[in-house]
One Martini backbone bead per residue (centre of mass of N, CA, C, O) as a GRO file, in nm:
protein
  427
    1UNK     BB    1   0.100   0.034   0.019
    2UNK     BB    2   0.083   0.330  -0.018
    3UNK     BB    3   0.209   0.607   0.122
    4UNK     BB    4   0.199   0.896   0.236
    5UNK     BB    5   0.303   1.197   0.215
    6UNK     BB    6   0.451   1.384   0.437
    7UNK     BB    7   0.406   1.672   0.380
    8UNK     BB    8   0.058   1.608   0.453
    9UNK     BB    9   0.147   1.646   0.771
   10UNK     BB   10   0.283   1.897   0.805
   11UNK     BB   11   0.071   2.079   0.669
   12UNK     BB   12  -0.124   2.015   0.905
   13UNK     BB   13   0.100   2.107   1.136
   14UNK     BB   14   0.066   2.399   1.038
   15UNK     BB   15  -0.234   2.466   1.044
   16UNK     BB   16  -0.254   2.437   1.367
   17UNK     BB   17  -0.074   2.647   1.451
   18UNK     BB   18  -0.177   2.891   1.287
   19UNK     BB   19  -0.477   2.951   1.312
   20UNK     BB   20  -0.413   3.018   1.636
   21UNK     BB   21  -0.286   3.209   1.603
   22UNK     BB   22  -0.384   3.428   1.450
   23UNK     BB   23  -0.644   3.432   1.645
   24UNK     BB   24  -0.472   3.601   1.848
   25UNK     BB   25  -0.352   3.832   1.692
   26UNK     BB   26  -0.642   3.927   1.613
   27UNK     BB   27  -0.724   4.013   1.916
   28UNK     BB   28  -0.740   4.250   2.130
   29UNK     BB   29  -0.597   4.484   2.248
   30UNK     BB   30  -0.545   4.603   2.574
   31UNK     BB   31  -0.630   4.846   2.745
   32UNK     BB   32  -0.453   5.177   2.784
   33UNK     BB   33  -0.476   5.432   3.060
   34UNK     BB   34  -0.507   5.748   3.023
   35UNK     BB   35  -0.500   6.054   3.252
   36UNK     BB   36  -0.658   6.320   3.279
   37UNK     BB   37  -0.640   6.509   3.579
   38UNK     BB   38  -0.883   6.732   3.515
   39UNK     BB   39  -1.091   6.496   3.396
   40UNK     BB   40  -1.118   6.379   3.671
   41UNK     BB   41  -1.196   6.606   3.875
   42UNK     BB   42  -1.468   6.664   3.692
   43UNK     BB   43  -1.563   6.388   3.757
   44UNK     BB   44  -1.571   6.397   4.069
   45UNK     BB   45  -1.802   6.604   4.075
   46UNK     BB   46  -2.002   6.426   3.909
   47UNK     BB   47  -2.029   6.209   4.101
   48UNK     BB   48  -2.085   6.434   4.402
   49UNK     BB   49  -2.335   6.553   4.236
   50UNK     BB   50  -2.639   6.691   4.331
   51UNK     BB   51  -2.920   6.610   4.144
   52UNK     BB   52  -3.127   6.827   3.960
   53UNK     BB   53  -3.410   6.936   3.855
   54UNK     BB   54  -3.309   7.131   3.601
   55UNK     BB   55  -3.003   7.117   3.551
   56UNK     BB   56  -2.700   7.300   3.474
   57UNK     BB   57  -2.552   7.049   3.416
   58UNK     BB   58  -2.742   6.922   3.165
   59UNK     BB   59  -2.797   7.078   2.878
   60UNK     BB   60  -3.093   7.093   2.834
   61UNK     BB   61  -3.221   6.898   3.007
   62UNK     BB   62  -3.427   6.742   3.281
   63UNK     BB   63  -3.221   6.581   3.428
   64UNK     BB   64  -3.374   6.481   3.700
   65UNK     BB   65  -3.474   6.207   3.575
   66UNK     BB   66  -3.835   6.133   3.624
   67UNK     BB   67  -3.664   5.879   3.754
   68UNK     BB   68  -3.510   5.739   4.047
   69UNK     BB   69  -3.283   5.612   4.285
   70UNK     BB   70  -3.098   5.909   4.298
   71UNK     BB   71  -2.903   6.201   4.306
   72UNK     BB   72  -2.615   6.031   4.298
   73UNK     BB   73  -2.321   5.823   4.291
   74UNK     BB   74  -2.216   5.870   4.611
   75UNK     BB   75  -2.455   5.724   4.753
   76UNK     BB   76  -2.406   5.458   4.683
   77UNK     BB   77  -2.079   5.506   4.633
   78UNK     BB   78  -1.941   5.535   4.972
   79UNK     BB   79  -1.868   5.230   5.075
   80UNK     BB   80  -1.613   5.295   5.283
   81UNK     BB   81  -1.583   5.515   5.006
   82UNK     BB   82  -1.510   5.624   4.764
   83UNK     BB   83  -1.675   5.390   4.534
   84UNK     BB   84  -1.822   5.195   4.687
   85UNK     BB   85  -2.086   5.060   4.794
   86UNK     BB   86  -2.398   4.925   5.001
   87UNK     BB   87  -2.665   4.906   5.141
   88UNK     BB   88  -2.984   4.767   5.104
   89UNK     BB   89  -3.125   5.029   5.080
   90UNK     BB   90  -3.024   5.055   4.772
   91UNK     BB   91  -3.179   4.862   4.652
   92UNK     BB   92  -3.289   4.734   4.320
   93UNK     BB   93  -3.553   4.674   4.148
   94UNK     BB   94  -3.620   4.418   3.912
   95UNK     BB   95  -3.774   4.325   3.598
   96UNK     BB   96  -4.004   4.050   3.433
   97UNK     BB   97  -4.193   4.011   3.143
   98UNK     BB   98  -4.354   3.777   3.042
   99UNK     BB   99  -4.551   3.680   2.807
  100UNK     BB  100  -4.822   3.543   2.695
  101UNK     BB  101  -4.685   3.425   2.445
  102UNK     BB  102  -4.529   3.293   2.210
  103UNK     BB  103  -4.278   3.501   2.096
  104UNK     BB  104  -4.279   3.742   2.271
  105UNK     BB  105  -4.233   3.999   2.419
  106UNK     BB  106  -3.956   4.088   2.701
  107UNK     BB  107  -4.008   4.286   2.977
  108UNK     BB  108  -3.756   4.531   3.140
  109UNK     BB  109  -3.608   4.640   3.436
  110UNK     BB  110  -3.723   4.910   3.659
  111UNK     BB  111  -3.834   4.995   4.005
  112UNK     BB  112  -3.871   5.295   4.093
  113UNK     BB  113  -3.852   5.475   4.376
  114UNK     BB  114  -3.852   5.780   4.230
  115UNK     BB  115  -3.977   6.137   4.152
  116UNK     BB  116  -4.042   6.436   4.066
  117UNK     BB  117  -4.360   6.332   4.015
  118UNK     BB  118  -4.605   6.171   4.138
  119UNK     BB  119  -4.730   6.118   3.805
  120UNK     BB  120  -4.476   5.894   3.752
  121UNK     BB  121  -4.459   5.714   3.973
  122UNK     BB  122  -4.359   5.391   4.068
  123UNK     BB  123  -4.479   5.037   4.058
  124UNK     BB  124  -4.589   4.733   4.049
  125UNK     BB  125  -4.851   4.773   3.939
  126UNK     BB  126  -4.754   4.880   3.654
  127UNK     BB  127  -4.617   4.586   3.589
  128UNK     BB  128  -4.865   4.450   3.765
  129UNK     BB  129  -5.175   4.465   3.874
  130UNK     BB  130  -5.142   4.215   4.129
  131UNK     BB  131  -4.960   4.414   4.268
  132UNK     BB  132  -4.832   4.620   4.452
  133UNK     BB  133  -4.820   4.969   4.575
  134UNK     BB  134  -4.497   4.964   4.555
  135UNK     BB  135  -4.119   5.072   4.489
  136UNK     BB  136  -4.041   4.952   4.782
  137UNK     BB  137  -3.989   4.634   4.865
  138UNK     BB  138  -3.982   4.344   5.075
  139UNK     BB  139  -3.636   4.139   5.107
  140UNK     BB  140  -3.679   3.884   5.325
  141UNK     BB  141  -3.611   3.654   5.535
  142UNK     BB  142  -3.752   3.325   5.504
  143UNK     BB  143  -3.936   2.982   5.668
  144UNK     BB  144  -3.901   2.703   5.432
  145UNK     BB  145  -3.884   2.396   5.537
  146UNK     BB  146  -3.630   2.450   5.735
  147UNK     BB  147  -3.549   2.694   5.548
  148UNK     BB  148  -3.374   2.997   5.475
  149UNK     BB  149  -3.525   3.221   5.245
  150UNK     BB  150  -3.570   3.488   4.990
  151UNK     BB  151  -3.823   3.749   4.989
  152UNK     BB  152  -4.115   3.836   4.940
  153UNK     BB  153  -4.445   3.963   5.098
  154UNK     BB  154  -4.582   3.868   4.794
  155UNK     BB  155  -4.736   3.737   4.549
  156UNK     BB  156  -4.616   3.609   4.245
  157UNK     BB  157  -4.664   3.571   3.943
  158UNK     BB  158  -4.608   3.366   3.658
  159UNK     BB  159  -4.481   3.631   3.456
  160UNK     BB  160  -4.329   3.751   3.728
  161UNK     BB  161  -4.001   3.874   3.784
  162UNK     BB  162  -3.793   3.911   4.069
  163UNK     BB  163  -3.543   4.127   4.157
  164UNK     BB  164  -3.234   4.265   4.275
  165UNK     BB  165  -2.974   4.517   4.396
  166UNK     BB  166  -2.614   4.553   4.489
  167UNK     BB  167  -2.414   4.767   4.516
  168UNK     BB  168  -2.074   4.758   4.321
  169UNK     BB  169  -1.761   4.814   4.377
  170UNK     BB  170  -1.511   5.027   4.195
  171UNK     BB  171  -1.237   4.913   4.261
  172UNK     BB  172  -0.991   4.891   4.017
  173UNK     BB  173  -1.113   4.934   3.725
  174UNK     BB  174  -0.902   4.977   3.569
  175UNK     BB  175  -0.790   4.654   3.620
  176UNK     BB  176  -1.051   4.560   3.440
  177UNK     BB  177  -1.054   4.735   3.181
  178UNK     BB  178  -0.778   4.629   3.085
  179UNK     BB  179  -0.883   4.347   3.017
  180UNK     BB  180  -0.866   4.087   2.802
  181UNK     BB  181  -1.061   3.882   2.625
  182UNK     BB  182  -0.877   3.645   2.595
  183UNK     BB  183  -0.882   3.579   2.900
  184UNK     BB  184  -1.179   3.500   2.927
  185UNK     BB  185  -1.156   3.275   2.707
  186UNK     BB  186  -0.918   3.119   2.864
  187UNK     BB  187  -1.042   3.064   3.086
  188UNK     BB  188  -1.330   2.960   3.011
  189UNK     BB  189  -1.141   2.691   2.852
  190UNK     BB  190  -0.996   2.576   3.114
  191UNK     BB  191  -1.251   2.458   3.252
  192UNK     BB  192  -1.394   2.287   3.055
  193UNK     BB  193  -1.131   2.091   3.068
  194UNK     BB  194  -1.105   2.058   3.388
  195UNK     BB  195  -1.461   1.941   3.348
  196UNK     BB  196  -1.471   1.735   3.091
  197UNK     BB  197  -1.655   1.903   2.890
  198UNK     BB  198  -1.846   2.063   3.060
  199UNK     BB  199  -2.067   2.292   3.072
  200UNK     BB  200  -2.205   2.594   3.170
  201UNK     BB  201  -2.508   2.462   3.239
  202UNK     BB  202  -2.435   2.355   3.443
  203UNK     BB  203  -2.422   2.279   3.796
  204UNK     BB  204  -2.191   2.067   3.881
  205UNK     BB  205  -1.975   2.248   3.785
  206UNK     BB  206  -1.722   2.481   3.722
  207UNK     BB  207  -1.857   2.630   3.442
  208UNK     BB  208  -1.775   2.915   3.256
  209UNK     BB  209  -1.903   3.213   3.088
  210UNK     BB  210  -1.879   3.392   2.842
  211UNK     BB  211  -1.991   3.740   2.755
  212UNK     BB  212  -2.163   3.800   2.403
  213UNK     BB  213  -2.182   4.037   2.213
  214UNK     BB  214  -2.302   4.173   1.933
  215UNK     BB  215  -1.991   4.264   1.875
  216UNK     BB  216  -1.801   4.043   2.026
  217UNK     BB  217  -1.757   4.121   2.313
  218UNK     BB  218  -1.678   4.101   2.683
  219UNK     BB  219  -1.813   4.093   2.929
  220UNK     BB  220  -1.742   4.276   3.295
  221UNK     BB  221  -1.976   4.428   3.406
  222UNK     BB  222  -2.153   4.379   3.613
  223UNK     BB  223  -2.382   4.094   3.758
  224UNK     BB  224  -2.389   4.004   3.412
  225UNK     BB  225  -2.205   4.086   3.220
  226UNK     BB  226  -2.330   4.379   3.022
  227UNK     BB  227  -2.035   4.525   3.027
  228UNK     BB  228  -1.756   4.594   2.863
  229UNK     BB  229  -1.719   4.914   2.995
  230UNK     BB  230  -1.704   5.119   3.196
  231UNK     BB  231  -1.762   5.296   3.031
  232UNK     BB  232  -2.092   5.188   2.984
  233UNK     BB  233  -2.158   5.134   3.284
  234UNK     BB  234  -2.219   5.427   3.311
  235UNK     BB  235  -2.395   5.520   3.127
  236UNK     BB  236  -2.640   5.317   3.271
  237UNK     BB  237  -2.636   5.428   3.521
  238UNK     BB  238  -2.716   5.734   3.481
  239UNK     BB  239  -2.982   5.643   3.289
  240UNK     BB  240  -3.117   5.450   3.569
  241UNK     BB  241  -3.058   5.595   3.862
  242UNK     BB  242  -3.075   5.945   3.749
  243UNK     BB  243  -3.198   6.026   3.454
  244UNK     BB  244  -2.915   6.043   3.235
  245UNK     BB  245  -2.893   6.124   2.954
  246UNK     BB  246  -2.725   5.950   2.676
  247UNK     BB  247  -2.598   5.876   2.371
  248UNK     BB  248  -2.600   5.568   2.479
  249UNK     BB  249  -2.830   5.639   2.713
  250UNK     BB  250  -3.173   5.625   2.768
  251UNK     BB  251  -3.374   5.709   2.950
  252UNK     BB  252  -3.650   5.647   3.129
  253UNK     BB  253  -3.982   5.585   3.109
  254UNK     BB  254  -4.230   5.543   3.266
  255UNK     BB  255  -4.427   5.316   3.308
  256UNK     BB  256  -4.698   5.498   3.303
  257UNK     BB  257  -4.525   5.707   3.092
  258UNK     BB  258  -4.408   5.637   2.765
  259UNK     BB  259  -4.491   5.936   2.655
  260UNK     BB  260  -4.244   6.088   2.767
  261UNK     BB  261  -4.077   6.375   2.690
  262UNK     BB  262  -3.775   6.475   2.590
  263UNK     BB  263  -3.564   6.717   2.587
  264UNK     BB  264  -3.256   6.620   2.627
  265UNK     BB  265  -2.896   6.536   2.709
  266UNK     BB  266  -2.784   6.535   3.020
  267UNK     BB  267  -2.528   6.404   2.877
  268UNK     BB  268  -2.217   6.408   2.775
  269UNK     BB  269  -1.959   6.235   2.616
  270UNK     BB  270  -1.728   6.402   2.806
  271UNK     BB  271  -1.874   6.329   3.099
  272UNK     BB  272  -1.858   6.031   3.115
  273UNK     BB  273  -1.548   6.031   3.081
  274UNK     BB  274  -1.476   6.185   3.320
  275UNK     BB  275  -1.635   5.976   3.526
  276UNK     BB  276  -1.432   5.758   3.432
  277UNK     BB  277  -1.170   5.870   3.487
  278UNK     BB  278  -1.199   5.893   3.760
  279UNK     BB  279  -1.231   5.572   3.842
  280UNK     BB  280  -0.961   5.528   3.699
  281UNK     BB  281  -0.829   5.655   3.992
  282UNK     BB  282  -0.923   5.387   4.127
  283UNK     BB  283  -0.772   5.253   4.384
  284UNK     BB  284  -0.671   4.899   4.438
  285UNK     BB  285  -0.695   4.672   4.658
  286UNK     BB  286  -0.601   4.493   4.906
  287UNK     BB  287  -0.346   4.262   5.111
  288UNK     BB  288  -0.383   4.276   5.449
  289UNK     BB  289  -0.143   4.139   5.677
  290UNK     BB  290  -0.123   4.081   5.973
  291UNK     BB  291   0.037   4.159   6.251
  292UNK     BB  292   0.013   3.947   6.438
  293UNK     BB  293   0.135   3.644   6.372
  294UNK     BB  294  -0.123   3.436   6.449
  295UNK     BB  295  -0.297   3.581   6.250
  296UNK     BB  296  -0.095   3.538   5.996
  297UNK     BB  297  -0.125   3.221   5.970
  298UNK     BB  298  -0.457   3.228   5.986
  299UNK     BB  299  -0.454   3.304   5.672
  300UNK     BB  300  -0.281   3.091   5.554
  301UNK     BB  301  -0.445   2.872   5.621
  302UNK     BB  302  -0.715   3.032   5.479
  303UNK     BB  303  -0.532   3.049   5.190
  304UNK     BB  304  -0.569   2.720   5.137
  305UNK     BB  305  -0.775   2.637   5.137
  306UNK     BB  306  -0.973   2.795   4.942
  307UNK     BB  307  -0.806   2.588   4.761
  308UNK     BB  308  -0.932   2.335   4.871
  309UNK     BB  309  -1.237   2.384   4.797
  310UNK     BB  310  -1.307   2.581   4.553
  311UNK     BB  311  -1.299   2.907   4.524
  312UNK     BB  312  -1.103   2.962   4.292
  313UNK     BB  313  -1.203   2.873   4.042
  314UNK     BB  314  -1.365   3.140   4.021
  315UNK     BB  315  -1.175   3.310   4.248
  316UNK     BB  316  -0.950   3.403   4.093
  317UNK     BB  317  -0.655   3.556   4.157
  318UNK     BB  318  -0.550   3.554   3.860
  319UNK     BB  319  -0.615   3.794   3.568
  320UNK     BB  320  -0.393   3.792   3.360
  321UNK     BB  321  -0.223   4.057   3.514
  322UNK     BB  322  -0.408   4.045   3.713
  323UNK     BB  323  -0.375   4.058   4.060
  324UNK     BB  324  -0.568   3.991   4.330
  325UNK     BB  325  -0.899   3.972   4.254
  326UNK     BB  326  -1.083   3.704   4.269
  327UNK     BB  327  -1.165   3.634   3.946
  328UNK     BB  328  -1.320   3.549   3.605
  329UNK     BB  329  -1.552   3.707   3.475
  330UNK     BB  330  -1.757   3.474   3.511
  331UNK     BB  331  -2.085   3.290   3.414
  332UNK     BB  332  -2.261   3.139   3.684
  333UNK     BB  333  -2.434   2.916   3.821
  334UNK     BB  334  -2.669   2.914   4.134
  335UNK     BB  335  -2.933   2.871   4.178
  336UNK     BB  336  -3.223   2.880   4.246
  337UNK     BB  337  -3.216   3.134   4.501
  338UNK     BB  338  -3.058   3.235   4.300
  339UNK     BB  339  -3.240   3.463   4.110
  340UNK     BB  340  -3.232   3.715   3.832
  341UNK     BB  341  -3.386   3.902   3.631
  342UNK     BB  342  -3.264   4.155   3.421
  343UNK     BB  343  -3.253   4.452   3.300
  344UNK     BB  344  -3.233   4.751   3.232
  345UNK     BB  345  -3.357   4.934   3.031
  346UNK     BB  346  -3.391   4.730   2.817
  347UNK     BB  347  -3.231   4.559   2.590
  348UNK     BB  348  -2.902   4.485   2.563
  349UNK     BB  349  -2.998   4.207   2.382
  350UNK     BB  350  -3.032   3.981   2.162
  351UNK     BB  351  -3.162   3.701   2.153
  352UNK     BB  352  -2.959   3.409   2.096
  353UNK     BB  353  -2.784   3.167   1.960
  354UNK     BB  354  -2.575   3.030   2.096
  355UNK     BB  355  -2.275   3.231   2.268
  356UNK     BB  356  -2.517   3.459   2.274
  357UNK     BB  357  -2.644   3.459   2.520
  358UNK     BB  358  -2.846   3.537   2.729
  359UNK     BB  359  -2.863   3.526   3.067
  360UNK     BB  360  -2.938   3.320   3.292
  361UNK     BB  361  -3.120   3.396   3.624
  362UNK     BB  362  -2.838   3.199   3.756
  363UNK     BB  363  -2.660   3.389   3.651
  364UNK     BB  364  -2.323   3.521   3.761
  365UNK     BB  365  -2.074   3.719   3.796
  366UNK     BB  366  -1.785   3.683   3.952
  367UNK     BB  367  -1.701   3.867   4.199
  368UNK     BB  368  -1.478   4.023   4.330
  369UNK     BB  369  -1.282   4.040   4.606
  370UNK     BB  370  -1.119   4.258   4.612
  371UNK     BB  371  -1.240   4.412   4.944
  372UNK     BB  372  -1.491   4.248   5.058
  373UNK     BB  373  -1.430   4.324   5.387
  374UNK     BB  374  -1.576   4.623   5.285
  375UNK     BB  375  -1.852   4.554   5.112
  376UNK     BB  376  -2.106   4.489   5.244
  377UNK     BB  377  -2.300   4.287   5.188
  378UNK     BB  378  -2.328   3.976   4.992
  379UNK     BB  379  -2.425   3.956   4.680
  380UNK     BB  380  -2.626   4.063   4.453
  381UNK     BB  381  -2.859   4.120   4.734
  382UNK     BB  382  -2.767   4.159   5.036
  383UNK     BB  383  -2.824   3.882   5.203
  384UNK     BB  384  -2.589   3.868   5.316
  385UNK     BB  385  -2.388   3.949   5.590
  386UNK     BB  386  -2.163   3.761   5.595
  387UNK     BB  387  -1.946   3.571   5.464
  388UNK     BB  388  -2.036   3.275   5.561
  389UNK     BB  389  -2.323   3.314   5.424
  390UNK     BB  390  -2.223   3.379   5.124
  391UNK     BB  391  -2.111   3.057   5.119
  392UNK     BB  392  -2.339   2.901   5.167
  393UNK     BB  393  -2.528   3.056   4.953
  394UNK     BB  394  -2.435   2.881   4.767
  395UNK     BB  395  -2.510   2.725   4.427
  396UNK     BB  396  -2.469   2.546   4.244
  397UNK     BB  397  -2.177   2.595   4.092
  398UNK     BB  398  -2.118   2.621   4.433
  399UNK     BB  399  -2.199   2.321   4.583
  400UNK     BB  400  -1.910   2.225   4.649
  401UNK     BB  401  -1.767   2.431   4.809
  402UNK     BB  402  -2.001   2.460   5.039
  403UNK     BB  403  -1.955   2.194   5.149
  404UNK     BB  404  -1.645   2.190   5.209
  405UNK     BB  405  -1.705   2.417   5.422
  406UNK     BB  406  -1.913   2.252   5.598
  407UNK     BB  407  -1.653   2.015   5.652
  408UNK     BB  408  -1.534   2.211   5.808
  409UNK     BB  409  -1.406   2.319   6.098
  410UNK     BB  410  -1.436   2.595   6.281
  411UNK     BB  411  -1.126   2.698   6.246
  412UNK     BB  412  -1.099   2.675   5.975
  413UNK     BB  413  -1.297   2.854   5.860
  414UNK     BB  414  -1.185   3.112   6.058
  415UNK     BB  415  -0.937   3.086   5.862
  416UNK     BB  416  -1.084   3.204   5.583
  417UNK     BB  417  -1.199   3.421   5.684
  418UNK     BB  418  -0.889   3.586   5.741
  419UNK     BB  419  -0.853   3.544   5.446
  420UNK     BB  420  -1.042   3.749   5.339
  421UNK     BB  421  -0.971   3.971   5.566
  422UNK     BB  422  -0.770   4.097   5.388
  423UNK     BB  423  -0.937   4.177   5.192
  424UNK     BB  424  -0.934   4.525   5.091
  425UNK     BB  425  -0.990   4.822   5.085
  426UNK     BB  426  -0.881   5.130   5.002
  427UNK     BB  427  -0.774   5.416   5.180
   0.00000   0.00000   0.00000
């Protein structure tokens, strides 16, 4: 029998190596920001400032509103520094009404807090008739089959999915906007090797996935990875929070009254630069270890665990160049009791098949640890109290880590809290 020519062996391992080198090569490079200190300080301002109706900084459009979460960005980000997280208090609903037939739109957005005007207030009677006339609904944990899950204090029609958040510290921001999209497909491909080929969609695994936009890029902020980068971020905040209209995202218009008119862009391109390039000059969270010696084993004692029970495959110590984040910036599942749909005002991208799906309602962006110890409640809506509450409510594909933490004696516990507590917000 002829053998083959060596030379078609050679050309196919020429072909299997140069492919993805190409595909490497032509990936973006990670963005690498200059921040001009001027252009900061403005942003700082604007950052600070309590906005107020038809604000004089708002460019001749309607200011504050007309729905709005809070007056200002530092009213929510501000525990405990400028920058930093807030409490429960904080938290907003969001809500996503699904279709009465298939193939129907599917309704979501946020239930605003407060209004300019009496005749805007938002309620959730609003969003769906049989739900109660208020804006701010209670959240609270209750006991059910003798385990405690949190609910809200009233019937939900099954039409109907409501879910919180809790304001997210924007610490070190700038050295998350400059991971590269590869860094986190590099991520996400290591997982589903390390477990298998076992999918993202498994519930048994910690295998996460990257959010790929209908552009292309790889979501990193935000509790869904649903921002490509902190200025798109920052522009959907403003739009969403404070009803700050701008080129990149429009004011939303209260759920009862769509027909809303607005007068003009409450913020320019130029501003929302300005707040995004002050974020990038928030330092990064530190890993600060205890003075005392006896307390200071007793921390690496539980940065060994860490990595013993399981809690590094998703949040892993170090991603791209990017050292002690404690994230993979992938969405992963986290099970029934973590379920949460609804993105900002209007679907921030087209439902479709393949890896461009939208997030299912049980998936959550890793977030980042550096800072953990300073930046409590939480999980996505601060229902955890204590960073213990925290590993234990994990589920889905968190339930390997959160047994093995709680098979472990109550000593080892207390040494992974303590290295927990290492990882401070900047002071």
């Amino acid at each position: 029998m002829k053998r083959p020519n060596p030379c078609w062996y050679h050309l196919a391992l020429l072909l299997a190596l140069l492919l993805p080198g190409l595909r490497v090569l032509t990936w973006p490079a990670p963005t690498i920001h200059a921040v001009e200190a001027a252009s900061a300080e403005t942003g700082k301002m604007l950052f600070t400032h309590d906005w107020q109706p038809r604000d004089p900084l708002a460019n001749g459009g309607d200011g504050l509103g007309p729905v709005y979460n809070a007056t200002s960005c530092v009213a929510c980000h501000g525990q405990p520094t400028l920058g930093g997280a807030s409490g429960r208090d904080h938290n907003v609903t969001m809500y996503t009404l699904l279709p009465a037939r298939p193939g129907g739109d599917i309704q979501q957005g946020v239930v605003h807090v407060m209004a300019v005007d009496s005749k805007y207030q938002e309620t959730l009677a609003k969003v769906e008739k049989s739900l109660p006339h208020v804006s701010k609904p209670k959240f609270e944990p209750v006991n059910t089959g003798g385990r405690t899950v949190f609910a809200f204090n009233f019937t939900i029609p099954s039409n109907v999915v409501l879910s919180q958040r809790n304001t997210p510290a924007l610490y070190g921001a700038k050295w998350i906007d400059e991971i590269a999209d590869r860094d986190l497909i590099a991520q996400e491909k290591q997982q589903h090797l390390k477990w298998g080929l076992a999918p993202a969609s498994s519930e048994q695994y910690p295998v996460g996935r990257a959010l790929r936009l209908p552009d292309g890029r790889v979501g990193k902020f935000g509790w869904k990875a649903q921002s490509a980068s902190l200025l798109e971020f920052v522009q959907a905040a403003c739009a969403n929070e404070l009803g700050l209209g701008n080129p990149a995202q429009a004011q939303p218009n209260p759920i009862g009254r769509p027909d809303y008119k607005t007068l003009a862009l409450d913020l320019t391109n130029e501003q929302c630069q300005q707040m995004t390039d002050f974020l990038l000059t928030l330092a990064r969270p530190i890993e600060r270890a205890p003075a005392n010696a006896a307390a200071r084993a007793k921390a690496e004692a539980g940065r060994t665990l860490f990595h013993q029970v399981g809690c590094a495959d998703c949040h892993t110590p170090n991603l791209g160049s990017v050292e002690g984040l404690y994230s993979d910036l992938l969405l992963h599942r986290m099970g029934f009791d973590l379920q949460g749909g609804g993105f900002y005002y209007g679907a921030p991208m087209p439902a479709s098949s393949g890896a461009r799906t939208l997030p299912m309602a049980d998936e959550w962006r890793t977030p980042p640890l550096w800072g953990v110890a300073d930046t409590g409640p939480w999980l996505h809506d601060g229902r955890a109290k204590t960073l213990e509450e925290a590993i234990q409510l994990h589920g889905g594909q968190g339930t390997r880590s959160a047994g093995a933490f709680a098979k472990l004696s109550a000593t080892q516990q207390a040494q992974m809290i303590e290295f927990l507590k290492t990882l401070r917000a900047p002071q």
